[in-house]
N, C-alpha and C positions, 0 to 999 in steps of 0.2 A: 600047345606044344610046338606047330609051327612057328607061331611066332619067339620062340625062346630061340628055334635055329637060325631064324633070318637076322634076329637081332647078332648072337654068337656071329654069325658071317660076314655082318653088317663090320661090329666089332675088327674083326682080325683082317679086314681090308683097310678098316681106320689105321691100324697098330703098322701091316704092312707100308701105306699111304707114308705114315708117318716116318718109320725106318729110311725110306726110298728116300723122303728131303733131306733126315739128319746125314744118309751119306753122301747125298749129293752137295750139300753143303759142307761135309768136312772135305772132302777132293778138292773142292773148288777154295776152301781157303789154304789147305797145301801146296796149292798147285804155282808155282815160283814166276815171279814174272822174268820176264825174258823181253828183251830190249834189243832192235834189229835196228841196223843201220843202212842204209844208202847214199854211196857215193858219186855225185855225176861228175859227164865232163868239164874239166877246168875247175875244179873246186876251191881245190890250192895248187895254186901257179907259185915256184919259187921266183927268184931274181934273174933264171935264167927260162924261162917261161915254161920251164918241166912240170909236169904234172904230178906231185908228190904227196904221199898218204897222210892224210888227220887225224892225229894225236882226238883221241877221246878220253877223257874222265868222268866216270859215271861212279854217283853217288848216290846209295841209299841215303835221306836225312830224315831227322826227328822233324825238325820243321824246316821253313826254306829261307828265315828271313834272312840269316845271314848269308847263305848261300848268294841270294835275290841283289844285295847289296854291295856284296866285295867284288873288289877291284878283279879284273884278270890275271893280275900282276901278285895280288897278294894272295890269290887262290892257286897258283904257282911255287911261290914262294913259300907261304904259311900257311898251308892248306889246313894243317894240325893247331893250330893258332889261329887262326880265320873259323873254323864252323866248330873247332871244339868239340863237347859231348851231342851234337846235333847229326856229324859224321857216324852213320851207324858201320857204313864198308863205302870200298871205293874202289872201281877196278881202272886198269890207265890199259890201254889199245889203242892199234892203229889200223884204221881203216884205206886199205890201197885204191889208187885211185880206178873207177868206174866198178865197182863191187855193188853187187844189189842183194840186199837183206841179209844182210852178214848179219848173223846171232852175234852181239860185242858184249853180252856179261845179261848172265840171270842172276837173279837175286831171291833168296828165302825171303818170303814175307815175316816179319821181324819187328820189333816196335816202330818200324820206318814208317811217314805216312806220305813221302815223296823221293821222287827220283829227280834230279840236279845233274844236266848233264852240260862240260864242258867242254867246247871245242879249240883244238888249238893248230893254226895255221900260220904257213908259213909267212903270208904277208894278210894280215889279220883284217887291213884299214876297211872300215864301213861294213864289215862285216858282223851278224848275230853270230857271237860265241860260248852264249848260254842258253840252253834250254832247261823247263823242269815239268813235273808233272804230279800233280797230286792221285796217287792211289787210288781213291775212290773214284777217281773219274776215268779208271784205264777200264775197257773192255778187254774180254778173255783173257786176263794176265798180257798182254805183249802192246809194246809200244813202241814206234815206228820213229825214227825220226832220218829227215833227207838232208845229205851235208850237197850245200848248191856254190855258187857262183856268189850268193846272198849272206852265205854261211847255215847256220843250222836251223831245221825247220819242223813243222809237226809233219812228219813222212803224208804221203798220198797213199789214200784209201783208208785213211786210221781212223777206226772209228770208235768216238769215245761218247761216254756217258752224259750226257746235257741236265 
């Protein structure tokens, strides 16, 4: 007889155990990623050496390749013609200059399985103005990224899945 009750208790801590990951795992797959930015000083210098905000487009995609491959110019231009059915959403913001971890667009997780982010400045030359990031390598939904002097970067302190 005791043992029928340790097994029953045994039992409904397994069922409890069990409940506790299905809901921690459904939170965690609702839970939206959210995309912070950082701007420092001198980032974008116009032509009269003013320090002015960076145009961001961030994009949920199906996959990256075309994203990875177009031109800055045609992702401008034909952005609807350029990534096609792979453009799952896309928010456009501007980030002012010296702002630190500015929220610039959460996203539903959604058949996306990466985030495409581009940057656009006012005197561009030798700078990175594309970043991406594939989903399953982002920790706690949020991805950091630091617009520099260099142009855009994986933010400091991001830590992501290896």
């Amino acid at each position: 007889m005791k043992n029928i009750c340790e097994m029953k208790n045994i039992y409904k801590a397994l069922i409890f155990i069990v409940m506790l990951i299905y809901i921690e795992f459904s939170i965690g797959c609702s839970t939206p990623i959210r995309i912070q930015a950082s701007n420092y000083d001198n980032s974008n210098l116009n032509n009269r050496n003013d320090n002015v905000p960076v145009t961001l487009v961030i994009y949920q995609l199906k996959d990256i390749n075309k994203f990875e491959y177009a031109s800055i110019k045609d992702l401008t231009m034909r952005e609807s013609v350029v990534l096609g059915r792979d453009n799952i959403d896309s928010v456009k913001i501007q980030v002012p200059p010296n702002e630190k971890n500015m929220l610039v667009a959460e996203f539903e997780k959604k058949e996306g399985k990466y985030i495409g982010i581009l940057a656009l400045f006012a005197n561009p030359n030798g700078k990175k103005q594309k970043f991406y990031k594939k989903l399953n390598k982002v920790f706690k939904n949020k991805i950091k990224i630091d617009i520099t002097q260099e142009g855009i970067v994986k933010g400091k302190n991001t830590k992501t899945k290896e």
